[in-house]
C-alpha positions as CSV (number, residue, x, y, z in Angstrom):
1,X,0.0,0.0,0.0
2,X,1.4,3.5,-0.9
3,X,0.6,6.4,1.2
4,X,-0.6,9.6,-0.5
5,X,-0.6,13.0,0.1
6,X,-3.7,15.0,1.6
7,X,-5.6,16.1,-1.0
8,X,-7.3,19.9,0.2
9,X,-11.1,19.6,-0.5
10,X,-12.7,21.5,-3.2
11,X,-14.0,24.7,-2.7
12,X,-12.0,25.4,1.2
13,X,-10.4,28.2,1.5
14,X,-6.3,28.7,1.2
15,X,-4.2,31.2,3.0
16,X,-3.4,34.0,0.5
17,X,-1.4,37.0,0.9
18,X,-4.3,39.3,-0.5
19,X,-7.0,38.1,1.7
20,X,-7.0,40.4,4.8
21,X,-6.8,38.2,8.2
22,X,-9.3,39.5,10.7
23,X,-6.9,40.8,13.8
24,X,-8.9,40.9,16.9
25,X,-9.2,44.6,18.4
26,X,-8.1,45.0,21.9
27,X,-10.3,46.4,24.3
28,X,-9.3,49.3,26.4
29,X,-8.9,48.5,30.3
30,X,-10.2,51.7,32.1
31,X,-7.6,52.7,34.1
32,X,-9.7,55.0,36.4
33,X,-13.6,55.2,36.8
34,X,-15.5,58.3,38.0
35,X,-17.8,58.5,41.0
36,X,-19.3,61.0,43.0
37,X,-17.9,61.3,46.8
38,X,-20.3,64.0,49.0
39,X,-21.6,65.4,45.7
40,X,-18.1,65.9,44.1
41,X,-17.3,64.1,41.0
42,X,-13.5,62.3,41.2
43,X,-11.3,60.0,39.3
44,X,-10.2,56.9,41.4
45,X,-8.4,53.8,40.2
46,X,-10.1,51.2,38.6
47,X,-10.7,48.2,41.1
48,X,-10.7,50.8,44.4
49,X,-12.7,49.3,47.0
50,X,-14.9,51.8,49.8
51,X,-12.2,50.9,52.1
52,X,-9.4,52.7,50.1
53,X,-11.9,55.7,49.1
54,X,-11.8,56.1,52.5
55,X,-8.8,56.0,54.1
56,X,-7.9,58.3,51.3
57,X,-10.5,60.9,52.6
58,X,-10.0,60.4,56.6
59,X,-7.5,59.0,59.3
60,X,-10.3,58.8,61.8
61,X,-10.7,54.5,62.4
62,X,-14.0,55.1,64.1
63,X,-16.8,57.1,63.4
64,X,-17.0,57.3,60.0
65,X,-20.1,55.7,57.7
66,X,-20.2,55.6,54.4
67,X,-22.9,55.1,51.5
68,X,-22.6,53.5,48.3
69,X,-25.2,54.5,45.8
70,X,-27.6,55.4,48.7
71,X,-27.1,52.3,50.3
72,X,-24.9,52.0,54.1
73,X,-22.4,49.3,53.7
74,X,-21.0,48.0,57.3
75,X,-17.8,48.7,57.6
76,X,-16.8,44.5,57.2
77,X,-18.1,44.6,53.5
78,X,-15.8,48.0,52.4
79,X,-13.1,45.5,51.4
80,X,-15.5,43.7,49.2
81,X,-17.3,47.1,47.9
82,X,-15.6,47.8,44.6
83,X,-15.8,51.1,43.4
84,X,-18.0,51.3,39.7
85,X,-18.0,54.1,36.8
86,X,-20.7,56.1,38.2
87,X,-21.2,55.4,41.8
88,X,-22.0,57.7,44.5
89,X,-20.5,57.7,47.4
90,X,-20.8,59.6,50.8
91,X,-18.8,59.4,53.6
92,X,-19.6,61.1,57.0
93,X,-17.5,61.4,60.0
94,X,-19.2,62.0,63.6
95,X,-17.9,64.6,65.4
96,X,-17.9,66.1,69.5
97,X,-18.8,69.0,70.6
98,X,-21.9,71.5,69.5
């Protein structure tokens, strides 16, 4: 028995040099996203949780709430609260004294 080469099928399609190869587009990766904090639009890395926002805006490690889209989150989900294009945030801080 003698082996043969692979015969292509009629009609498929061969590689030429003047038949433009679809290159896939990259997508752009935001590198920032903009969100409100206390009424005041800001740029903040993309992928910044509430925790970050934060600690960015206040040293104080008690009495401070924040609100993400008009929602409280406890203080044990910040970490977990990534920051969106869009989002609102507020963040209040409880001060002494009248």
């Amino acid at each position: 028995m003698t082996e043969h080469a692979p015969v292509a099928a009629s009609g498929a399609a061969s590689a030429s040099p003047s038949v433009p190869v679809p290159v896939p587009v990259p997508v752009p990766v935001s590198v920032s996203v903009s969100v409100s904090v206390n009424g005041e639009h800001r740029s903040v890395p993309a992928g910044t949780a509430l925790d970050a926002l934060v600690a960015s805006l206040t040293s104080a490690h008690s009495g401070v709430a924040a609100a993400l889209n008009e929602a409280v989150v406890p203080r044990s989900q910040w970490s977990a609260a990534v920051l969106a294009e869009g989002d609102r945030v507020e963040v209040l801080t409880a001060v002494q004294g009248g």
